[in-house]
LUMBA-348812 format. One record per residue: residue in three letters; z, y, x of N, C-alpha, C, O in turn; residue number from 1. Coordinates in Angstrom, 1 decimal. Layout:
# residues N
+-----+--------+--------+--------+--------+--------+--------+--------+--------+--------+--------+--------+--------+-----+
:   r :     nz :     ny :     nx :    caz :    cay :    cax :     cz :     cy :     cx :     oz :     oy :     ox :   k :
+-----+--------+--------+--------+--------+--------+--------+--------+--------+--------+--------+--------+--------+-----+
: Ala :      Z :      Y :      X :      Z :      Y :      X :      Z :      Y :      X :      Z :      Y :      X : NUM :
...
+-----+--------+--------+--------+--------+--------+--------+--------+--------+--------+--------+--------+--------+-----+
This chain:
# residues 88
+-----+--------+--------+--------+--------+--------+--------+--------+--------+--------+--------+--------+--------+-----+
:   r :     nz :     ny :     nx :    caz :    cay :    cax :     cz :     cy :     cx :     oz :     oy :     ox :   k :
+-----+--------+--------+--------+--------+--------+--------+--------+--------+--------+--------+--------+--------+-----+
: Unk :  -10.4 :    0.5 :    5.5 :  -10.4 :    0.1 :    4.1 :  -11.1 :    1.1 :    3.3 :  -11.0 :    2.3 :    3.3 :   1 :
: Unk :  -12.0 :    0.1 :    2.3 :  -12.8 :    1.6 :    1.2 :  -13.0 :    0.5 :    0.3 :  -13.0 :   -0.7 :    0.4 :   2 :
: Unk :  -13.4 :    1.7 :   -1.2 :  -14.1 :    0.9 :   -1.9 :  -15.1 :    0.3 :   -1.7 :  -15.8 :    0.7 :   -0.7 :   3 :
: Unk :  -15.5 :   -0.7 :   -2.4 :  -17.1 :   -1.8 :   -2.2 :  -18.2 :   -0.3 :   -2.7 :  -19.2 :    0.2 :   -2.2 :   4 :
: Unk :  -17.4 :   -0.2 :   -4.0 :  -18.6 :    0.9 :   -4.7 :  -18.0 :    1.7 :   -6.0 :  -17.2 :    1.2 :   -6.8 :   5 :
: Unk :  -18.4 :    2.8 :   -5.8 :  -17.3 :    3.9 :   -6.4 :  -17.0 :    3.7 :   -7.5 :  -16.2 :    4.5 :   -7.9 :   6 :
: Unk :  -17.6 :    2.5 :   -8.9 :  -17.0 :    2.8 :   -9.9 :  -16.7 :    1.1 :  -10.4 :  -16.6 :    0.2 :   -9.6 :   7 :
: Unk :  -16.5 :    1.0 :  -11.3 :  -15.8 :   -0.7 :  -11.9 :  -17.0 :   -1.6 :  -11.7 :  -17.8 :   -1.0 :  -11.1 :   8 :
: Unk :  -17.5 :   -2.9 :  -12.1 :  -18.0 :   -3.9 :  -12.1 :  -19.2 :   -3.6 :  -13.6 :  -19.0 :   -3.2 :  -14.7 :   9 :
: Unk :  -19.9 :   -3.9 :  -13.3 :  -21.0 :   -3.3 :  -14.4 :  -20.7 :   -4.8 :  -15.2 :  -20.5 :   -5.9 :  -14.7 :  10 :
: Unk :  -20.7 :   -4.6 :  -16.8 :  -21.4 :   -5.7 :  -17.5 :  -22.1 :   -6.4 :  -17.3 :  -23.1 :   -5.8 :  -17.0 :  11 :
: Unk :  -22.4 :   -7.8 :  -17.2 :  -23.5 :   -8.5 :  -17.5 :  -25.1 :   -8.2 :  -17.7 :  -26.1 :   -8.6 :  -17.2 :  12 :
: Unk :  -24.9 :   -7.4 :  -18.6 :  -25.7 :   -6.7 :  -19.5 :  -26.7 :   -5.8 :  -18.6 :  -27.9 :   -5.7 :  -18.5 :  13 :
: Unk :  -25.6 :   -5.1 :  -18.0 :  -25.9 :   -3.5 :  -17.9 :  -27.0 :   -3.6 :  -16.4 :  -27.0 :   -4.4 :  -15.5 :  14 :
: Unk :  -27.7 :   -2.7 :  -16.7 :  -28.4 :   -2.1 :  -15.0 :  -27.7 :   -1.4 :  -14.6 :  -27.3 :   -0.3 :  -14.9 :  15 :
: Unk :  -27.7 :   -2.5 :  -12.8 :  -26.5 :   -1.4 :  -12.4 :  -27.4 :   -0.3 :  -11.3 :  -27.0 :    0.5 :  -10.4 :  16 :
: Unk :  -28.6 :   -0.4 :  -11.7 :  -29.7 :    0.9 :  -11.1 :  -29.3 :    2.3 :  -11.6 :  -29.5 :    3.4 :  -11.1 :  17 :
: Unk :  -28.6 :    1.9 :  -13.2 :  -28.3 :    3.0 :  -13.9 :  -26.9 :    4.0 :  -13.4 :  -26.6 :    5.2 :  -13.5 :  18 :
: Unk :  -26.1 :    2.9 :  -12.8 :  -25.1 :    3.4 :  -12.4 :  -25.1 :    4.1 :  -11.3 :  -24.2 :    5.0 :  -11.2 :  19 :
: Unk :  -26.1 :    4.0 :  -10.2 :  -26.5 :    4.5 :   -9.2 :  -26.9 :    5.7 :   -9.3 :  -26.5 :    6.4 :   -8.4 :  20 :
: Unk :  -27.8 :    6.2 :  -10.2 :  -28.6 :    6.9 :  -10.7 :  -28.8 :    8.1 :   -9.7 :  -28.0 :    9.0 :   -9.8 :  21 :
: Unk :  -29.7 :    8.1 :   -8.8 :  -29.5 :    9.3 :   -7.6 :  -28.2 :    9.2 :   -7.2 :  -27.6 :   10.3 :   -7.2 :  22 :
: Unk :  -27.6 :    8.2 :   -6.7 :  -26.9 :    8.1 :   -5.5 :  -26.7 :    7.3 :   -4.7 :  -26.5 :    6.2 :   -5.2 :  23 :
: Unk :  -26.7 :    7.4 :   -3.5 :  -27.0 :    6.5 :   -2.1 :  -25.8 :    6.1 :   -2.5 :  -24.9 :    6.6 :   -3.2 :  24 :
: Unk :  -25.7 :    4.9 :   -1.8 :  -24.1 :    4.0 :   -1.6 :  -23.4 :    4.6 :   -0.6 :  -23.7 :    4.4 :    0.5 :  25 :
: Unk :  -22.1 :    5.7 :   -0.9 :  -21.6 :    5.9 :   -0.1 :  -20.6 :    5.9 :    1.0 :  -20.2 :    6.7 :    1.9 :  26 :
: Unk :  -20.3 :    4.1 :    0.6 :  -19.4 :    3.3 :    1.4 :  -20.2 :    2.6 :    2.2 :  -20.1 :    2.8 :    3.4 :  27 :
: Unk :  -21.1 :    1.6 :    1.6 :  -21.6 :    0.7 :    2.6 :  -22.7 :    1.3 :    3.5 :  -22.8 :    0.8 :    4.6 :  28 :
: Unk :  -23.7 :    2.5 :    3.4 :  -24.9 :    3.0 :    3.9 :  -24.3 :    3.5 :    5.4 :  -25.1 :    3.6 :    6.3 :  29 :
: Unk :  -23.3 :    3.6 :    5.6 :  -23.3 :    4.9 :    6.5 :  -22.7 :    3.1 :    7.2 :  -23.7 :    2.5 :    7.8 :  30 :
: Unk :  -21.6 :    2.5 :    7.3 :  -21.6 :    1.3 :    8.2 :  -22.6 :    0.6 :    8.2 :  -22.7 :    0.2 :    9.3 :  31 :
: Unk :  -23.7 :    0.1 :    7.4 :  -24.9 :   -0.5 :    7.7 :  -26.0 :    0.0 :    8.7 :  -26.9 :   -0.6 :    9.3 :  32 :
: Unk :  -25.7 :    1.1 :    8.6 :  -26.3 :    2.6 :    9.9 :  -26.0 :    1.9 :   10.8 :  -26.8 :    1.1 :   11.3 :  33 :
: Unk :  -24.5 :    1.9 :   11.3 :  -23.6 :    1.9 :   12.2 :  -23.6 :    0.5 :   12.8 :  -23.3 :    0.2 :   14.0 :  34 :
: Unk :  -24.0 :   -0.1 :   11.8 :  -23.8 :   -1.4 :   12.5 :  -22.3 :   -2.3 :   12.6 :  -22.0 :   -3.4 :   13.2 :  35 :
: Unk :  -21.6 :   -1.5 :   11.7 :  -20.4 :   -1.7 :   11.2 :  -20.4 :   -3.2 :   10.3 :  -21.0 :   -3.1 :    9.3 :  36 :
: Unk :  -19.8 :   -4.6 :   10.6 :  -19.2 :   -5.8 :    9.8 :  -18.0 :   -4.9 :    8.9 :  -17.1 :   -4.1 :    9.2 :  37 :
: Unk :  -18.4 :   -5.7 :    7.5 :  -17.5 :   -5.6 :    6.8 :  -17.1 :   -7.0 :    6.0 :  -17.6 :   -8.1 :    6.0 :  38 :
: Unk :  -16.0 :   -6.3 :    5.1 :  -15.7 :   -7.9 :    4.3 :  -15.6 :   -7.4 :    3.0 :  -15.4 :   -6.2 :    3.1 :  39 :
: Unk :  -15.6 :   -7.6 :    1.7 :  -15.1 :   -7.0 :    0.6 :  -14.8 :   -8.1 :   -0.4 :  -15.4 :   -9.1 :   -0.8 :  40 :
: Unk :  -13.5 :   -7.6 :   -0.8 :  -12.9 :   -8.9 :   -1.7 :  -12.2 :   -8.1 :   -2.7 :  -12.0 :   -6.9 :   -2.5 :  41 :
: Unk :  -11.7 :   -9.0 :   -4.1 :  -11.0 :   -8.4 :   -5.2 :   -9.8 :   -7.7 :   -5.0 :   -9.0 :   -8.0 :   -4.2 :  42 :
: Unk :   -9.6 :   -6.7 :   -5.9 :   -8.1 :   -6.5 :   -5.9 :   -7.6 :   -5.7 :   -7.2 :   -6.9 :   -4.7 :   -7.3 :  43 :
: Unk :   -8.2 :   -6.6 :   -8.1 :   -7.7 :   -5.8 :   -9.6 :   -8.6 :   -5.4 :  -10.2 :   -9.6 :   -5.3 :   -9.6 :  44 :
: Unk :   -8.6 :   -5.0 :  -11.4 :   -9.2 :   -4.5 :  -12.4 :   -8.8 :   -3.1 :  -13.3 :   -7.6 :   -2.8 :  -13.5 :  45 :
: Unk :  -10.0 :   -2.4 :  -13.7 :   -9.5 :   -1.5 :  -13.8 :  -10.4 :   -0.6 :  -15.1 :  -11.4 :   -1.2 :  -15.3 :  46 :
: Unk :  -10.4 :    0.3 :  -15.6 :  -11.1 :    0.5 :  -17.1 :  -10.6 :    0.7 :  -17.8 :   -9.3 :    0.8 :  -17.9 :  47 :
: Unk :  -11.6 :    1.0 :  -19.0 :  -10.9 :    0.2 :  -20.4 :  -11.7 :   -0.8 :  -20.6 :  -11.7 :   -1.1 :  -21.8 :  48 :
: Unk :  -12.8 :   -1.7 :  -19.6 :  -13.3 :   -3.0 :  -20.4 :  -11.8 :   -3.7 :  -19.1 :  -11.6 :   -4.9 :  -19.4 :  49 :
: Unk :  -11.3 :   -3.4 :  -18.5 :  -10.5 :   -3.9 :  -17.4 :  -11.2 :   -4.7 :  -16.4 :  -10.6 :   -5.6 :  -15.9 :  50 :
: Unk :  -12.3 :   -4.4 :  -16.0 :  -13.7 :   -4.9 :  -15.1 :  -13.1 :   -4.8 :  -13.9 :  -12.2 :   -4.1 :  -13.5 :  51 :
: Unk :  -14.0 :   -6.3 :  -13.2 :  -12.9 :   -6.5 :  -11.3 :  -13.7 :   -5.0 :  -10.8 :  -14.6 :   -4.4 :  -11.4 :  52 :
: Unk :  -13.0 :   -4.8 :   -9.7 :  -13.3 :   -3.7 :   -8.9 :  -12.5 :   -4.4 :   -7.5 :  -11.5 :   -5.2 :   -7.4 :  53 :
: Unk :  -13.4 :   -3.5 :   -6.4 :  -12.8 :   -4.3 :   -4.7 :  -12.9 :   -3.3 :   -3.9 :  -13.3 :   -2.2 :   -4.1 :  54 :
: Unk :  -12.4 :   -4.0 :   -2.8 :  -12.2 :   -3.0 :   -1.7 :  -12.8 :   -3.9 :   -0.8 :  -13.2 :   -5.1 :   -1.1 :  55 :
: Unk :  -12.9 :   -3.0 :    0.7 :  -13.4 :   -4.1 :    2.1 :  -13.0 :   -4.1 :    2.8 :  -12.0 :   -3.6 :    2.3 :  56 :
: Unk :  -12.7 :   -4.4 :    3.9 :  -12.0 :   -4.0 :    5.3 :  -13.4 :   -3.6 :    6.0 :  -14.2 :   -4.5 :    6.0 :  57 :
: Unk :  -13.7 :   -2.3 :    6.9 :  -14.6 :   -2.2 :    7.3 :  -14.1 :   -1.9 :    9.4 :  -13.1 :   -1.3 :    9.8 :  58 :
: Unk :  -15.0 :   -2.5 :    9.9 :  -14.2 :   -2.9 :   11.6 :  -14.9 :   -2.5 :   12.7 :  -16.0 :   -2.1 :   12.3 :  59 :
: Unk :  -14.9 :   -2.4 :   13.6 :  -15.6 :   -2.2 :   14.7 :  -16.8 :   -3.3 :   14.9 :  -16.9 :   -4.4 :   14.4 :  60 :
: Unk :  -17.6 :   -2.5 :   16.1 :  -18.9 :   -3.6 :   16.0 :  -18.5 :   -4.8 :   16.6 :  -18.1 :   -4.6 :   17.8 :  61 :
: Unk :  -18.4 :   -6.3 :   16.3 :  -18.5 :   -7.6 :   17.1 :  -17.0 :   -7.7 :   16.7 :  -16.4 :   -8.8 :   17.0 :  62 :
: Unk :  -16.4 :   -6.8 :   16.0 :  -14.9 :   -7.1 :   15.5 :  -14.4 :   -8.0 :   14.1 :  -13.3 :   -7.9 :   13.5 :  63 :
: Unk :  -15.6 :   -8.9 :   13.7 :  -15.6 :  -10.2 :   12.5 :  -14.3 :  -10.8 :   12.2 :  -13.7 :  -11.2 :   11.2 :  64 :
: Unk :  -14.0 :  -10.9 :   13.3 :  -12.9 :  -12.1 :   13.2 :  -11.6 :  -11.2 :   12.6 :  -11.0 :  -11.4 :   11.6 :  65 :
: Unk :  -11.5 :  -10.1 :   13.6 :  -10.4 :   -9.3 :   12.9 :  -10.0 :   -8.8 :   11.1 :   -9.0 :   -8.5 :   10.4 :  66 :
: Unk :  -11.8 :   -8.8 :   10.8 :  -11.9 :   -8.2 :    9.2 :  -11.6 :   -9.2 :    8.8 :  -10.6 :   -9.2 :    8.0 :  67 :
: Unk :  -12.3 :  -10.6 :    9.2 :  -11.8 :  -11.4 :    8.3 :  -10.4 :  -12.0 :    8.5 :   -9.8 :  -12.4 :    7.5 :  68 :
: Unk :  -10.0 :  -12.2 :    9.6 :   -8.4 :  -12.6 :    9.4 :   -7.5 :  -11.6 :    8.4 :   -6.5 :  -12.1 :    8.1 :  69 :
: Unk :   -7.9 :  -10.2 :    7.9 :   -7.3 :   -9.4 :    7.5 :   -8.0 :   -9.7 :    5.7 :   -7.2 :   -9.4 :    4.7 :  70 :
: Unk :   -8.7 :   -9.9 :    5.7 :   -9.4 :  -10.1 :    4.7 :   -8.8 :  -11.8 :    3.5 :   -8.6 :  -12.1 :    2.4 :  71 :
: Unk :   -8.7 :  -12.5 :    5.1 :   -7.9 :  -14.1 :    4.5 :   -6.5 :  -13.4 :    4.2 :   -6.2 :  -13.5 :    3.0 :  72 :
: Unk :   -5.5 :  -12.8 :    5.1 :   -4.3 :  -12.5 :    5.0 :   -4.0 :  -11.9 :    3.6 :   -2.9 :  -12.0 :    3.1 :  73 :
: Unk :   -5.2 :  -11.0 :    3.1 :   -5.0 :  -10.1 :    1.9 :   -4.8 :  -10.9 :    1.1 :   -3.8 :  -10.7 :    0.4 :  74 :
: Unk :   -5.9 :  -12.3 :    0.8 :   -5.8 :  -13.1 :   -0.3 :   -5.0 :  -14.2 :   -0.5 :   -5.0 :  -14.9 :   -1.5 :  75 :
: Unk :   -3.9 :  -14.4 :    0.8 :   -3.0 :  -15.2 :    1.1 :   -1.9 :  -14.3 :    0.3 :   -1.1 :  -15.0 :   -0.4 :  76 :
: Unk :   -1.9 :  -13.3 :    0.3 :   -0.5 :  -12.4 :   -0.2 :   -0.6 :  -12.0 :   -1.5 :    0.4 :  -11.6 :   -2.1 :  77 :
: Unk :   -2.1 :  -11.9 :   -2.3 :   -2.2 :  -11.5 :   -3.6 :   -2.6 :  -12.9 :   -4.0 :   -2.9 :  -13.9 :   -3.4 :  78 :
: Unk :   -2.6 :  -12.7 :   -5.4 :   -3.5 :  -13.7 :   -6.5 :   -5.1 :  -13.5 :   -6.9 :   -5.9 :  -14.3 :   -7.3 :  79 :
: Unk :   -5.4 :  -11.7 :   -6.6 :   -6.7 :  -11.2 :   -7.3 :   -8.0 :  -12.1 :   -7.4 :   -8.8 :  -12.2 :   -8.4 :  80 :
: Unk :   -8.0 :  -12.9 :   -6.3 :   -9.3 :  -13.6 :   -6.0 :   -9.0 :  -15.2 :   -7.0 :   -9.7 :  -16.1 :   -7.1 :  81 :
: Unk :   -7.9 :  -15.0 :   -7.6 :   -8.1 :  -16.1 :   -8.8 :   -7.8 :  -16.1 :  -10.2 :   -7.5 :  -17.0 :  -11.0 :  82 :
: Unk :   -7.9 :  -14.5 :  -10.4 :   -8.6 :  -13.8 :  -11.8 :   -9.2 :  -14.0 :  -12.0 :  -10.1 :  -14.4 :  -11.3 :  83 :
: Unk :   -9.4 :  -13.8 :  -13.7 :  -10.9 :  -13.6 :  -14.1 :  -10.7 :  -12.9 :  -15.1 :   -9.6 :  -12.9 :  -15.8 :  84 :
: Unk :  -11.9 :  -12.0 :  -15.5 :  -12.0 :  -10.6 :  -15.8 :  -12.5 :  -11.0 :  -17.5 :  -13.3 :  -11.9 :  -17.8 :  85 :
: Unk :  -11.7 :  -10.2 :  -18.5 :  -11.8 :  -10.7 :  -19.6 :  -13.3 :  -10.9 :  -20.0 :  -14.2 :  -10.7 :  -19.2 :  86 :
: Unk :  -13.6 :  -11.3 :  -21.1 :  -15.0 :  -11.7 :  -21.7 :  -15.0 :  -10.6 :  -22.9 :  -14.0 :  -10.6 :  -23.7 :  87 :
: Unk :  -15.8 :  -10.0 :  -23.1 :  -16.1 :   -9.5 :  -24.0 :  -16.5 :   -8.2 :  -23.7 :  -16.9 :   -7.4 :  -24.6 :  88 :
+-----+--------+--------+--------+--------+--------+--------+--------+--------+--------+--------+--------+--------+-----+
């Protein structure tokens, strides 16, 4: 389990090139190396715009089925994936 990406959900608006700004992704790069399946889904919001932010389940190689049964199971037990993130 990791974050999708280290900080909240960018605005609409915003470039999220800016948010990167000289830094590699340091969740997903190193499993896309690897060859690592992941899954990443909601789980709250967080800020002060209160913007979604997620996590993944990240698995062994040819091991899909497991992220995703773990991944359906998460959203079976929470509500997050039928939020929605204020406007404004």
């Amino acid at each position: 389990m990791a974050p999708t990406i280290p900080f909240v959900a960018p605005k609409v608006d915003q470039n999220i090139d800016e948010l990167f700004d000289g830094l590699a992704d340091p969740v997903g790069a190193g499993g896309n190396l690897a060859g690592l399946p992941a899954v990443a889904f909601p789980h709250g919001f967080a800020g002060p715009g209160k913007l979604p932010v997620a996590m993944q389940f990240v698995g062994k190689p040819f091991d899909e089925a497991r992220i995703l049964s773990a991944a359906t199971l998460f959203q079976a037990r929470t509500g997050w994936h039928r939020e929605l993130a204020p406007i404004g």
